[in-house]
Each structure stands twice: as C-alpha cells, then as structure tokens.
DSSP file (Angstrom, degrees, kcal/mol; ACC not computed):
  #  RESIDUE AA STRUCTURE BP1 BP2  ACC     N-H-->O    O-->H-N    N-H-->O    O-->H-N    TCO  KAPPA ALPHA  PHI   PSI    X-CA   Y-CA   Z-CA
    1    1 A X              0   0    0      0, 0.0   159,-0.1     0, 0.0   160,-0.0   0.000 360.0 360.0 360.0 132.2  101.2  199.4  106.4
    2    2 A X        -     0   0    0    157,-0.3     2,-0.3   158,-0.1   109,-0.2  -0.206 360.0-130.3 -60.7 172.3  103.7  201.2  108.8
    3    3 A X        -     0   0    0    107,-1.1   109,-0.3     2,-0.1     2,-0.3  -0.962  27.6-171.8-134.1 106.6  104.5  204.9  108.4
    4    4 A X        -     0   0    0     24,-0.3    26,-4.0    -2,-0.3    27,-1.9  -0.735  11.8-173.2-109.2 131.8  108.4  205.6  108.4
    5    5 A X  E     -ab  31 113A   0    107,-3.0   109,-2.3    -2,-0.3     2,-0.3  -0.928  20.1-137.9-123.9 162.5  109.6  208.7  108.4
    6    6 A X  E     -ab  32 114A   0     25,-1.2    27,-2.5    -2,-0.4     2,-0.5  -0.796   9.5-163.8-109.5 136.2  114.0  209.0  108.0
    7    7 A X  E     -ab  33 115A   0    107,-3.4   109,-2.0    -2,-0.3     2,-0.7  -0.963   2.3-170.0-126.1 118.5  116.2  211.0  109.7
    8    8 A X  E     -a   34   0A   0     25,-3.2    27,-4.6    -2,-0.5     2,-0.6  -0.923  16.4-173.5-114.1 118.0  119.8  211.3  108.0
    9    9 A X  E     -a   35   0A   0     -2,-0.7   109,-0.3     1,-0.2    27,-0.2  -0.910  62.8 -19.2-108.2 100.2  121.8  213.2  110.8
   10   10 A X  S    S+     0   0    0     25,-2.0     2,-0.3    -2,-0.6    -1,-0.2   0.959  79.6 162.8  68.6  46.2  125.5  214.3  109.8
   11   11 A X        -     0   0    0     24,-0.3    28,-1.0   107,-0.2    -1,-0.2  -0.807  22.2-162.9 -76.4 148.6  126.1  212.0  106.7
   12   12 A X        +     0   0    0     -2,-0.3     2,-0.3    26,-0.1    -1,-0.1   0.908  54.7  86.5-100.6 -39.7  128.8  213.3  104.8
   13   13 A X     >  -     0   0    0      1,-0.2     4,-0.9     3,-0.1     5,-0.1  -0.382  52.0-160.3 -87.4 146.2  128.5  211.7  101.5
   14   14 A X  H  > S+     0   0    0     -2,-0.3     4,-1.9     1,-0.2    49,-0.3   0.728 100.1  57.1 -62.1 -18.4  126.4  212.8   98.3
   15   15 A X  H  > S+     0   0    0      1,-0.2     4,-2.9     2,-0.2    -1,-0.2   0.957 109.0  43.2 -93.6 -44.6  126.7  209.1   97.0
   16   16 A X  H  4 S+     0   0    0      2,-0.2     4,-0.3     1,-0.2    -1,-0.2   0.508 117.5  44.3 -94.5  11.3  125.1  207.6  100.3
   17   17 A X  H >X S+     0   0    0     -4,-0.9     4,-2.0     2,-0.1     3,-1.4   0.786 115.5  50.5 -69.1 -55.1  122.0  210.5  100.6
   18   18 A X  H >X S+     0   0    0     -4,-1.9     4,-3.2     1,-0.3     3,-0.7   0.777 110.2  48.0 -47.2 -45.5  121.7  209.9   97.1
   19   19 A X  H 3< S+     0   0    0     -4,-2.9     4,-0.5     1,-0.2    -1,-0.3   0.840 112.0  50.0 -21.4 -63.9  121.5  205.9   97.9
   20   20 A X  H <> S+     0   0    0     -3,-1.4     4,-1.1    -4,-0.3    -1,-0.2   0.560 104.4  57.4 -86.7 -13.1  119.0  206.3  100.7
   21   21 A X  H <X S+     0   0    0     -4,-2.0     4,-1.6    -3,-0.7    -1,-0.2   0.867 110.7  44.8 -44.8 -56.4  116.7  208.5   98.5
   22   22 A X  H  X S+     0   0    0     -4,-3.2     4,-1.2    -5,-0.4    -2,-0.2   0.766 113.0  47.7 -52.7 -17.6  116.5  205.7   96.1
   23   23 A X  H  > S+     0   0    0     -4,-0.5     4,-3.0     2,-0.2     5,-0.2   0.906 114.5  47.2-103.2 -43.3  116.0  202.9   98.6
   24   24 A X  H  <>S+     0   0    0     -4,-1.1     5,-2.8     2,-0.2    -2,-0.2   0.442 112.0  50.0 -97.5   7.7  113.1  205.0  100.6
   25   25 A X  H ><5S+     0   0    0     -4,-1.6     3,-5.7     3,-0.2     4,-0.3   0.791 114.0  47.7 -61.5 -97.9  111.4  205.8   97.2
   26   26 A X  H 3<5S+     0   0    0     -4,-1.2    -2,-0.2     1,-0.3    -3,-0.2   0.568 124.1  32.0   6.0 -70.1  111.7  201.8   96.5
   27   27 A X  T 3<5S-     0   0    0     -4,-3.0    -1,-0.3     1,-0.0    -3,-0.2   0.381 114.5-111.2-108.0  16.7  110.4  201.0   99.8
   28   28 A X  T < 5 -     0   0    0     -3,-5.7   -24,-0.3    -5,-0.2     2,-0.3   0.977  39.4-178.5  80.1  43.8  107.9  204.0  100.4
   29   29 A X      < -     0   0    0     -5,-2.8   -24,-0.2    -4,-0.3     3,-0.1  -0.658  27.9-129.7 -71.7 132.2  109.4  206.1  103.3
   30   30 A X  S    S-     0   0    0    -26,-4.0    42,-0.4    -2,-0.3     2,-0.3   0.902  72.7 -26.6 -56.2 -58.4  107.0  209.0  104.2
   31   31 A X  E     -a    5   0A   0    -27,-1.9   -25,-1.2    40,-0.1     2,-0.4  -0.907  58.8-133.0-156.8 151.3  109.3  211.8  104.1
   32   32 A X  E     -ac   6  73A   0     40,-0.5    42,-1.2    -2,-0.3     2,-0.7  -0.956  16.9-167.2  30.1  70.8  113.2  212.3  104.8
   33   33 A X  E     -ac   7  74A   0    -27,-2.5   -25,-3.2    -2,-0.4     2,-0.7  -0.795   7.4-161.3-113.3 152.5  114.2  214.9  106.9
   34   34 A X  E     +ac   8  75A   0     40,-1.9    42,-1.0    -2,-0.7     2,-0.2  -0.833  14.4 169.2-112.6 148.5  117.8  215.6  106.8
   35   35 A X  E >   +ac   9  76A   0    -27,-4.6     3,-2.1    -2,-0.7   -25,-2.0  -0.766  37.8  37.4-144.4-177.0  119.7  217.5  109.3
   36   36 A X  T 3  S-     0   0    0     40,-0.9    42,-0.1    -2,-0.2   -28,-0.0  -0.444 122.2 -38.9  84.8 176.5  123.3  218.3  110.4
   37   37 A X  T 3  S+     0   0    0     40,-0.1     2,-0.2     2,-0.0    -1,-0.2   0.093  89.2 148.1 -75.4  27.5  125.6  218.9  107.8
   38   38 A X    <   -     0   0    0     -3,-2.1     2,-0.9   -30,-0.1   -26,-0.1  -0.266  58.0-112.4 -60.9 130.7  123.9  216.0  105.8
   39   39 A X        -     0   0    0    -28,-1.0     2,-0.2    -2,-0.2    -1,-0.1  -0.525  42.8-162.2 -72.3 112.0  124.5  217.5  101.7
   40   40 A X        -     0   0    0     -2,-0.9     2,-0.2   -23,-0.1    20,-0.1  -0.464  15.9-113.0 -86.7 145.3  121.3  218.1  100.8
   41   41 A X        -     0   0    0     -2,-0.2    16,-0.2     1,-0.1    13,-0.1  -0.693  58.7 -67.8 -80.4 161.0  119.3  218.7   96.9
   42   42 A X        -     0   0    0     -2,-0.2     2,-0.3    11,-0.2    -1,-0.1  -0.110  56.5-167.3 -53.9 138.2  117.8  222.2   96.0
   43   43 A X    >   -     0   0    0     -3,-0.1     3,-2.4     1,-0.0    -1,-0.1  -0.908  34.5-100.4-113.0 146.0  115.0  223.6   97.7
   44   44 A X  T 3  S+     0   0    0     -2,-0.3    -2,-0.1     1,-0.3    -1,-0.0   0.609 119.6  28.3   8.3 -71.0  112.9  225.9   97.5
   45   45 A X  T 3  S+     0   0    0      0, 0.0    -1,-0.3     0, 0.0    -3,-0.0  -0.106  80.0 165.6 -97.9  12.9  114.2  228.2   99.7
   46   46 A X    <   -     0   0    0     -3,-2.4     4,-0.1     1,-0.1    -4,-0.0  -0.294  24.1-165.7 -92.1 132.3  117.7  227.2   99.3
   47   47 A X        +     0   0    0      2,-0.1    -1,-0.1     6,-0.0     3,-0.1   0.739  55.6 109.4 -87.7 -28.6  120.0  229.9  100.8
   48   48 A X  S    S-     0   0    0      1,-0.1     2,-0.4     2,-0.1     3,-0.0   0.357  77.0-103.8 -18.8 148.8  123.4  228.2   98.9
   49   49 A X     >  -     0   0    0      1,-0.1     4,-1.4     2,-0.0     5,-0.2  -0.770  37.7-107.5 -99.7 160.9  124.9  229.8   96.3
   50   50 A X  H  > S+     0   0    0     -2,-0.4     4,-0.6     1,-0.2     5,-0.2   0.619 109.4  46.2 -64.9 -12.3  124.2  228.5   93.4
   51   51 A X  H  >>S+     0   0    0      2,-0.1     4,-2.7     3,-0.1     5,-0.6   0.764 119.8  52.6 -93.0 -54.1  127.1  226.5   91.5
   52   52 A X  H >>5S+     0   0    0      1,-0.2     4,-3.4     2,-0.2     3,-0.5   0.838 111.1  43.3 -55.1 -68.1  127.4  224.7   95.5
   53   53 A X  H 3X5S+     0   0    0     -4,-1.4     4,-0.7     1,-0.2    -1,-0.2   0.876 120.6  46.5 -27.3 -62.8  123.4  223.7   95.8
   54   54 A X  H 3X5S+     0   0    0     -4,-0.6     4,-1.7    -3,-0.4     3,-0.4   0.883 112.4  45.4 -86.1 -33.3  123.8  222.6   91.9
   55   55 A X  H <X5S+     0   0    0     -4,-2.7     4,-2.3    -3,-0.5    -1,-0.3   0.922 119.8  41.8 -68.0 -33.4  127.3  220.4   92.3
   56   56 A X  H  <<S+     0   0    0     -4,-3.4    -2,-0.2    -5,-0.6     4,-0.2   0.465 115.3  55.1-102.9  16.7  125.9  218.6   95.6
   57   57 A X  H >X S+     0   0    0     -4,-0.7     4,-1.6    -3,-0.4     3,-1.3   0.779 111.0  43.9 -77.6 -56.6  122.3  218.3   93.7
   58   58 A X  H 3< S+     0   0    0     -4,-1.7     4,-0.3     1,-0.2    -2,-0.2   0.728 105.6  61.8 -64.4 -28.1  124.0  216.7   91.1
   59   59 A X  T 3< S+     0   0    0     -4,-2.3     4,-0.3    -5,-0.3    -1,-0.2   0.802 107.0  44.5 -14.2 -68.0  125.9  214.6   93.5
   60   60 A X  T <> S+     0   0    0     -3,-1.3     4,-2.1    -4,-0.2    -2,-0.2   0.584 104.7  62.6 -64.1 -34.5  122.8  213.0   94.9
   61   61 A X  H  X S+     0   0    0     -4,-1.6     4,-1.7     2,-0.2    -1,-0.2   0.582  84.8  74.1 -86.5 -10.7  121.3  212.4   91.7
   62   62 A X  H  4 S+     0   0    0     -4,-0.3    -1,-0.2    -5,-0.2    -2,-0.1   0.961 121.0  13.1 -65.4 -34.4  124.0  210.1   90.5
   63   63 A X  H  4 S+     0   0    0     -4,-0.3    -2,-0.2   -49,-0.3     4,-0.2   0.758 125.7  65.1-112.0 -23.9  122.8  207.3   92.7
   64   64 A X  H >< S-     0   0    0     -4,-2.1     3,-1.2     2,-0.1    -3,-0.2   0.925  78.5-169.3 -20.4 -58.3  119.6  209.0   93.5
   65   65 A X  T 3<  -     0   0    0     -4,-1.7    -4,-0.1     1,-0.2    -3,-0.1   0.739  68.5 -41.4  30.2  52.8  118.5  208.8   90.2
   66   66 A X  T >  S+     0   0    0     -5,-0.1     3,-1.2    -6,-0.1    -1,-0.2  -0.035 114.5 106.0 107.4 -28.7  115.4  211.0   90.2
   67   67 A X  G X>  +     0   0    0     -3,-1.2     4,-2.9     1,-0.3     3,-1.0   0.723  68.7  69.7 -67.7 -24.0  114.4  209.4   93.6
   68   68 A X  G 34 S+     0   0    0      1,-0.3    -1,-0.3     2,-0.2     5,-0.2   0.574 104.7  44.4 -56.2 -20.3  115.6  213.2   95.2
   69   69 A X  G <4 S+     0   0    0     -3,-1.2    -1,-0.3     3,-0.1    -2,-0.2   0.241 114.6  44.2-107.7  24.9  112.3  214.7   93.4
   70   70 A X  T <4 S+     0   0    0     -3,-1.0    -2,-0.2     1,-0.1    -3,-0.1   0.453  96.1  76.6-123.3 -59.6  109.8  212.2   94.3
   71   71 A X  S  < S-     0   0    0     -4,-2.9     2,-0.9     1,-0.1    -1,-0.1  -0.279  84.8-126.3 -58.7 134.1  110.6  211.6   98.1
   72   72 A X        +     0   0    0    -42,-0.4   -40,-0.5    -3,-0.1     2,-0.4  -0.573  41.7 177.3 -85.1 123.4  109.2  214.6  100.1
   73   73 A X  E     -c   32   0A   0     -2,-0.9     2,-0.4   -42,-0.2   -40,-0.2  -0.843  19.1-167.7-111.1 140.4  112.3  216.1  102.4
   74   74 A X  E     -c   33   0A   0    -42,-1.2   -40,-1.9    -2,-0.4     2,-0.3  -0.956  14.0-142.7-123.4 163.0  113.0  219.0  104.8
   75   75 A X  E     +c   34   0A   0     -2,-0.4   -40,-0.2   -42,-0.2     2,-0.1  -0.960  24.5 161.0-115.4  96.2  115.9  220.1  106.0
   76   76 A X  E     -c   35   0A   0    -42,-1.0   -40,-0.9    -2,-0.3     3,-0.1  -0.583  45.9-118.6-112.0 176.4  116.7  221.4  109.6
   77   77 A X  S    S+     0   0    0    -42,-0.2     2,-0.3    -2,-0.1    -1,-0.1   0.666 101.4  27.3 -99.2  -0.3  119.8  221.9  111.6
   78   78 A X  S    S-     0   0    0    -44,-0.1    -1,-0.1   -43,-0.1    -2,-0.1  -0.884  86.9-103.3-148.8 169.5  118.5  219.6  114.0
   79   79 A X        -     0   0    0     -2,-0.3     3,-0.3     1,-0.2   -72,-0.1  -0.479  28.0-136.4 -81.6-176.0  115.9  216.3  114.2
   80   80 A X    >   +     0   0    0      1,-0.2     3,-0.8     2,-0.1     4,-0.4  -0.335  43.6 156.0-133.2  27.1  112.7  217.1  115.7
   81   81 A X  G >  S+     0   0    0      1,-0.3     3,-2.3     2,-0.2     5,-0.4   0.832  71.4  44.9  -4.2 -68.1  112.6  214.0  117.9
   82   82 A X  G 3> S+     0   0    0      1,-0.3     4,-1.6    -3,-0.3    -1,-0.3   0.949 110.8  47.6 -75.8 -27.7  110.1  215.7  120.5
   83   83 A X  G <4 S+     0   0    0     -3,-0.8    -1,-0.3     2,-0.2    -2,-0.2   0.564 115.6  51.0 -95.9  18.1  107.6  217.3  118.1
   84   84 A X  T X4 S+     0   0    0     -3,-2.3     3,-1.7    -4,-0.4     4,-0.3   0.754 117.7  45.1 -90.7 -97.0  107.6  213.0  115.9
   85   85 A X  G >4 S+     0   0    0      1,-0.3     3,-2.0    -4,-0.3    -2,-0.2   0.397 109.2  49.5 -47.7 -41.9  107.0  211.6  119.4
   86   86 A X  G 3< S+     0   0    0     -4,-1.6    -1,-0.3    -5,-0.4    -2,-0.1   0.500 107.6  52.4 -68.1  -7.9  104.6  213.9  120.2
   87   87 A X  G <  S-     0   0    0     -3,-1.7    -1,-0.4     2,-0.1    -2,-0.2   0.122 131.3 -89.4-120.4  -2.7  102.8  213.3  116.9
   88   88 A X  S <  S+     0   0    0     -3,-2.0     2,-0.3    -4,-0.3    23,-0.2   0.660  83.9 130.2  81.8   8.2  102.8  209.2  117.9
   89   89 A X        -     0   0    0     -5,-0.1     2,-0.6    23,-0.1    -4,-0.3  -0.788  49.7-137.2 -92.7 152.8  106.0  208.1  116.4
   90   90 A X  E     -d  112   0A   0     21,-2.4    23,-1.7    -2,-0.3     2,-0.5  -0.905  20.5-121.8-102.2 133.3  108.6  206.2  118.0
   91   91 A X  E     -d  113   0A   0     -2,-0.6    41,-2.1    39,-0.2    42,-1.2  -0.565  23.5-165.9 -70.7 126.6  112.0  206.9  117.6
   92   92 A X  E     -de 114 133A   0     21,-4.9    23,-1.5    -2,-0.5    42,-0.2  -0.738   4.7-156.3 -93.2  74.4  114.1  204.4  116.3
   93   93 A X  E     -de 115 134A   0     40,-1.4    42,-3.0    -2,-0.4     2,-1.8  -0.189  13.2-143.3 -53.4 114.5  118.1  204.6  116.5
   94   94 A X  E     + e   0 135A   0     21,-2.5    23,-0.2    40,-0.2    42,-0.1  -0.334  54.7 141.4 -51.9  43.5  120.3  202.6  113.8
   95   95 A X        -     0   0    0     -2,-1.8     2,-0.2    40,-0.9    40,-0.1  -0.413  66.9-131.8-104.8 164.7  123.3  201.6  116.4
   96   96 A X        +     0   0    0     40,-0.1     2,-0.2    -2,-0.1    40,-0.1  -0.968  61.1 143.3 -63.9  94.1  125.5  199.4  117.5
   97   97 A X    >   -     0   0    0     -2,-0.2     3,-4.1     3,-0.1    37,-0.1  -0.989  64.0-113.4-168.9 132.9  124.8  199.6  121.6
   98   98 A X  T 3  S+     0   0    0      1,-0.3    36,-0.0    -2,-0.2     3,-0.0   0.454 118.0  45.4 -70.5  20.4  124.5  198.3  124.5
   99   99 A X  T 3  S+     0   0    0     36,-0.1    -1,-0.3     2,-0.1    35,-0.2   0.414  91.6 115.4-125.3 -14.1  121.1  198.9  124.8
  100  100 A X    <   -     0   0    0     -3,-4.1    35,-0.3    35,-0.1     2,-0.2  -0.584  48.6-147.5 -73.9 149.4  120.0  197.7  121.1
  101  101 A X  E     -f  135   0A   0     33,-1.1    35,-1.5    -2,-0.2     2,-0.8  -0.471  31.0 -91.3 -16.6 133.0  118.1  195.1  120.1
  102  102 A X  E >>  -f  136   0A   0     33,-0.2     3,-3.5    -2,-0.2     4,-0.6  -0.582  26.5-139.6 -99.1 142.6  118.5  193.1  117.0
  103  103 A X  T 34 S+     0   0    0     33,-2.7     5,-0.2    -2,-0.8    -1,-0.2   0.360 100.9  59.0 -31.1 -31.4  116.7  194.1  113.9
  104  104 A X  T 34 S+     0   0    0      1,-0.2    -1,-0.3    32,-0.1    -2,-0.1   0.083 112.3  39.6-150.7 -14.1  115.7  191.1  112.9
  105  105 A X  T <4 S+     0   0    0     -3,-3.5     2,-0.6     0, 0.0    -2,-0.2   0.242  86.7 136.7-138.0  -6.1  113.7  190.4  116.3
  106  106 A X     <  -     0   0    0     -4,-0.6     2,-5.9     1,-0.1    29,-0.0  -0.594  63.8-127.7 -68.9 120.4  112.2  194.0  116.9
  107  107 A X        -     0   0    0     -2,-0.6    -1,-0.1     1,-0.1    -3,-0.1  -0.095  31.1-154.7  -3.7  27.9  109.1  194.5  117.8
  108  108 A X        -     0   0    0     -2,-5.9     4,-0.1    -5,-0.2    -1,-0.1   0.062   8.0-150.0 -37.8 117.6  108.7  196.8  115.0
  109  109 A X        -     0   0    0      1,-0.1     3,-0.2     2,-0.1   -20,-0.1   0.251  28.1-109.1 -49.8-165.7  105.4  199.8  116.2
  110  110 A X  S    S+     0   0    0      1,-0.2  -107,-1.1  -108,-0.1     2,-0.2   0.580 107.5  54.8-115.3  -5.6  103.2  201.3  113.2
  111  111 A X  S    S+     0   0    0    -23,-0.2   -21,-2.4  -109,-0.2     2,-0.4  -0.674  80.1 170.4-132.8  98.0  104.5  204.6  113.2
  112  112 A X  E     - d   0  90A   0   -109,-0.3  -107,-3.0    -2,-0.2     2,-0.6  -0.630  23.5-167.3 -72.9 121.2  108.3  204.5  113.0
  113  113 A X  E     -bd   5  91A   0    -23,-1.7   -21,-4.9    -2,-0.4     2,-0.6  -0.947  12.6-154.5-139.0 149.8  111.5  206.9  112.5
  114  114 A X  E     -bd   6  92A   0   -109,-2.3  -107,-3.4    -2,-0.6     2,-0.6  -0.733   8.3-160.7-117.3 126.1  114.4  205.6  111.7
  115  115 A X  E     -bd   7  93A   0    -23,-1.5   -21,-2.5    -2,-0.6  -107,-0.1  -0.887  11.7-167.9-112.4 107.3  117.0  207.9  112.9
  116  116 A X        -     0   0    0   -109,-2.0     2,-0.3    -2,-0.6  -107,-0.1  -0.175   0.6-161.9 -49.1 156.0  120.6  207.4  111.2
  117  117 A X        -     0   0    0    -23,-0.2     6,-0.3     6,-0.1  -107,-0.1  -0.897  33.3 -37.8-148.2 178.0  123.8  208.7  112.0
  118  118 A X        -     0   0    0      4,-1.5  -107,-0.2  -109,-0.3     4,-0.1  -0.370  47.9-113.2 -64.2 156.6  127.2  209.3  110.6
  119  119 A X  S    S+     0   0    0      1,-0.2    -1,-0.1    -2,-0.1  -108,-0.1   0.508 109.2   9.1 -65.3 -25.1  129.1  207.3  108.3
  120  120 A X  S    S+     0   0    0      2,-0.1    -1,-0.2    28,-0.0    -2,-0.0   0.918 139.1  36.8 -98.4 -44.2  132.4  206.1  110.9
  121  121 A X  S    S-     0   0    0      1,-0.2     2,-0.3    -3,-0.0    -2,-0.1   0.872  90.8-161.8 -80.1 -94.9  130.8  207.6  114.6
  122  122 A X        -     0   0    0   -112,-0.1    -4,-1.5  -113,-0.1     2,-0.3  -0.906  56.5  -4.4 154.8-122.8  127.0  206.8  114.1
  123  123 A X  S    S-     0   0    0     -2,-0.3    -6,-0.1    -6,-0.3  -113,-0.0  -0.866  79.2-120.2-114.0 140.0  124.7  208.4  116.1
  124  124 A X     >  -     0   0    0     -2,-0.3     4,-3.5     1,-0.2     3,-0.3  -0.182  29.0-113.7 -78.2-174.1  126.2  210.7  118.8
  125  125 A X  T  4 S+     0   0    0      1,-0.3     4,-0.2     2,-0.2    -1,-0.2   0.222 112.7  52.8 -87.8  25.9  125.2  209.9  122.4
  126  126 A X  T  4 S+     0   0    0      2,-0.1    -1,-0.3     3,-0.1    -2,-0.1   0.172 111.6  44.7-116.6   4.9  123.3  212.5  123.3
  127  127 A X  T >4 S+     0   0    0     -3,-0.3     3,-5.4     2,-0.1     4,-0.4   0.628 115.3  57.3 -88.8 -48.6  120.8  212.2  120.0
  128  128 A X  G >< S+     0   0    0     -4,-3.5     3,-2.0     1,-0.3   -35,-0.2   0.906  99.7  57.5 -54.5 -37.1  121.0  208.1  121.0
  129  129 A X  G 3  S+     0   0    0      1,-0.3    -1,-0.3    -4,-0.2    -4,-0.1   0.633 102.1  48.7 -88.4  -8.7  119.7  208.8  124.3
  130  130 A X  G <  S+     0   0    0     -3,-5.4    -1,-0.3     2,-0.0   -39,-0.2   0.340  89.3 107.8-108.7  34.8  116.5  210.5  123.3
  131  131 A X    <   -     0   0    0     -3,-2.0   -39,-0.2    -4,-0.4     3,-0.1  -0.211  69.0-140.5 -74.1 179.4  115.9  207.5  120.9
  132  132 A X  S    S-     0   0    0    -41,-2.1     2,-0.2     1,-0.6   -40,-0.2   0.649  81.0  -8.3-112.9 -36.1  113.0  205.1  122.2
  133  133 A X  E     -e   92   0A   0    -42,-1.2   -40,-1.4    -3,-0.0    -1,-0.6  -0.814  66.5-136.8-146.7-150.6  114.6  202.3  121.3
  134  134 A X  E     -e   93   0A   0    -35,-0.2   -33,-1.1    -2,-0.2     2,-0.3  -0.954  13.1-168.4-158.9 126.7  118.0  201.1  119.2
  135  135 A X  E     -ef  94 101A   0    -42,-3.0   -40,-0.9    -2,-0.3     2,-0.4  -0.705   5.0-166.2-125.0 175.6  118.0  198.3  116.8
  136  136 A X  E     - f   0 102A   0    -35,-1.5   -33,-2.7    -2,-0.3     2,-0.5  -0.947  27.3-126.0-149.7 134.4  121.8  196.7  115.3
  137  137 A X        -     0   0    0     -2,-0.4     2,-0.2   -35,-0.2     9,-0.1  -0.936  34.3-113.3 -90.8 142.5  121.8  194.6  112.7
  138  138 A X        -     0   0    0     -2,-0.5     2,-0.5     1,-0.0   -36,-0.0  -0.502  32.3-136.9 -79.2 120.5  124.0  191.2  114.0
  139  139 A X        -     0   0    0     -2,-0.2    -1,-0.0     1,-0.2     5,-0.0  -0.799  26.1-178.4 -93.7 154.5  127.3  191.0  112.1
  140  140 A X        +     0   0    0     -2,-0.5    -1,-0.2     0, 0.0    -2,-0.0   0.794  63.4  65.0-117.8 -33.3  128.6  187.6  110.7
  141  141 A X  S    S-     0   0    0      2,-0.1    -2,-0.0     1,-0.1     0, 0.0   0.023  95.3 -92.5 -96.6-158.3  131.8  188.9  109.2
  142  142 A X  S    S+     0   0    0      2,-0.0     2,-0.1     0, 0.0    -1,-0.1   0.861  94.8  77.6 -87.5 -34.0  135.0  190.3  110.3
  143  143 A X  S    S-     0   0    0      1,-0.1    -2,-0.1     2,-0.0     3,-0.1  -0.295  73.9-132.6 -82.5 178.7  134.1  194.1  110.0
  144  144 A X  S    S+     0   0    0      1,-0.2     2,-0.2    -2,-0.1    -5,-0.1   0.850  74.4  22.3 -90.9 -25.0  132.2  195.7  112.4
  145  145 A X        -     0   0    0     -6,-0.0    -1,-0.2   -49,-0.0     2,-0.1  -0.957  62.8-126.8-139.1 154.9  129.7  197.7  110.6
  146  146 A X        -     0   0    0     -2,-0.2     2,-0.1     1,-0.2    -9,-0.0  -0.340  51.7 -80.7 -91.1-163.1  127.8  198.0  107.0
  147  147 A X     >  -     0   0    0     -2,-0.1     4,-1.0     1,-0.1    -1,-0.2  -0.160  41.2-113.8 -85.6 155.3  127.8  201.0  105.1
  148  148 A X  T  4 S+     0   0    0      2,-0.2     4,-0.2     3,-0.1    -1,-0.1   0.831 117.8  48.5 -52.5 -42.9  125.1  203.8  106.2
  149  149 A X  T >> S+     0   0    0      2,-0.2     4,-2.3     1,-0.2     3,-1.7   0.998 115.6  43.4 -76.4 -65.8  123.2  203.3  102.9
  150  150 A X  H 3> S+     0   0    0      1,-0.3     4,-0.6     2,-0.2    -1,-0.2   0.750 113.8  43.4 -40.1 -41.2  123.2  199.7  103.2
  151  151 A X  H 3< S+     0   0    0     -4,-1.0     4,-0.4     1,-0.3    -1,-0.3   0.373 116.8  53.4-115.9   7.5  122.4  199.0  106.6
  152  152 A X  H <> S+     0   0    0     -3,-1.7     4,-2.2    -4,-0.2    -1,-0.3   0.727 106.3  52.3 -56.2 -52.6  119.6  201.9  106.1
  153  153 A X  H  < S+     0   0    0     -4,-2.3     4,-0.4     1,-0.2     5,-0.2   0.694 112.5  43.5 -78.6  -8.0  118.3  200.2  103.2
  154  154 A X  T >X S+     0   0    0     -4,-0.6     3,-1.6    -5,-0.3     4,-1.3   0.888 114.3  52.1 -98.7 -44.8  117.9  196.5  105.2
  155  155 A X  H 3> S+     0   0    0     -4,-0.4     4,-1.4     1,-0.4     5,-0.3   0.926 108.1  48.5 -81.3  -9.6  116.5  198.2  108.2
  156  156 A X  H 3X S+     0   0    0     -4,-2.2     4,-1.1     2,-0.2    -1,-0.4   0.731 107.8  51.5 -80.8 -10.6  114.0  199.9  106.3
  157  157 A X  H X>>S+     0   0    0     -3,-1.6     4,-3.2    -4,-0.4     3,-1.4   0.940 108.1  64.7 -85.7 -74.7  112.8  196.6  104.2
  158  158 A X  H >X5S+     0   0    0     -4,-1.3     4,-1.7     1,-0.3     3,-0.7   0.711 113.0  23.6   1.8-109.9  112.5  195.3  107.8
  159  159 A X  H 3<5S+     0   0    0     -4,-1.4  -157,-0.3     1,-0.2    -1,-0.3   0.716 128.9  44.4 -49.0 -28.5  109.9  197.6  109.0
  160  160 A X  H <<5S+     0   0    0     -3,-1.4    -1,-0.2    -4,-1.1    -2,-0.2   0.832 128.7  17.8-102.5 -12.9  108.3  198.5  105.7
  161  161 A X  H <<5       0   0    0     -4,-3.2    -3,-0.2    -3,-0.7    -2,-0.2   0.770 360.0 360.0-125.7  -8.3  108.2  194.8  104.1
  162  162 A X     <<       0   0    0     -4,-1.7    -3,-0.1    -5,-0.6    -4,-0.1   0.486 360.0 360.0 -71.2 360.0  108.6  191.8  106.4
C-alpha cells in the first residue's frame, strides 16, 4: 500500500479541512500537515486564545465528524517539501498546469504527498515549482475546477485505492 502524506496550504474554509479530514481518515492518509493560514483544530500547544481555537475546532468538526482526532496533523507556517523529499517522498501538486499530467493516467510512486492549495488561486507558483510532478483532474463540464475537498478526495482514492 502507498504512503500519502497531505499537505493543505492556505485553505480558508473550516467546512473543507473538516471535509478532507474525513476523506483521509476514510481512505488512510498518513498524516496531514497543514500550513499557511489553513484553520486548523486544537493542539497541544495551541498558542490561540481560547474561544477562537474552540469556534474553528468546532468548525472542522461539523463535517469532520471526529475524523480531526483520529488523523495525526501538524501544523507549520510552511510545507516541508525538502525535508518529505529528502525522506523519499515525491511531491505531488493538485493543479491545473501546463506541466500536469492527468490523474487518472499517473504514474502514481509508493511514497506520495499530495500537496493542495487554495480554494479560487490553487497552489501559488513558487510552491508549484518545487512540486515533482502536477496531476489535474480532466474536466467534462462547463466549470473549470471542483471544489478543494472534492477534487482532494478523488485524487486521494486514486493513489490510495485504484
């Protein structure tokens, strides 16, 4: 079985971390690390004050449902791209680009992260460029892109069950 680790970079909404907790519980994602201003649940360590940490916990947990205590996450302010490569993963960027590849025909490796970006811009270009590769999902309808959470949750069934 591959070993996917997540990187959610600059998502803004609590409904679509909580979403992508649930979906990489579901499908077994190794750890989560969230970075950016992505809205995070309580930690440990969590410098927040305390009614904000507990509104944007409870946030997460609406579509989380529980999956925000099960997945193991950190939180930094940026992704750690050289010290996963360095460790034997290849980074994988979620884009639309002229350099991706479609999902659906990649070459997935056995140690994967799948690096997200935010919900209208994506991923900026100077995070894309130290990706390894870039996958798209092909669209068939008229808009241009799915949802973060959505088109997380397909590429991650992709790599962790097809």
């Amino acid at each position: 079985m591959r070993s996917v680790i997540l990187i959610a970079h600059n998502i803004r909404s609590t409904h679509n971390i909580g979403s992508i907790f649930r979906t990489a519980e579901g499908l077994g994602v190794e750890e989560i690390i969230i970075s950016g201003y992505t809205p995070y649940p309580t930690t440990p360590d969590d410098s927040r004050l305390p009614h904000i940490r507990k509104k944007i916990t409870s946030q997460i947990h609406k579509t989380a449902l529980g999956a925000e205590t099960i997945v193991p996450f950190r939180v930094l302010s940026n992704p750690p791209l050289n010290e996963l490569q360095e460790s034997g993963y290849r980074i994988v960027g979620l884009e639309q680009s002229n350099r991706s590849t479609p999902l659906q025909t990649y070459p997935a490796p056995q140690k994967i992260v799948l690096m997200i970006g935010e919900e209208v811009d994506g991923i900026k270009p100077e995070i894309l460029e130290l990706c390894d590769d870039i996958v798209e999902i092909p669209m068939v309808g008229r808009k241009e892109s799915f949802n973060v959470s959505v088109a997380t949750g397909m590429a991650l069934y992709q790599f962790l069950v097809l």
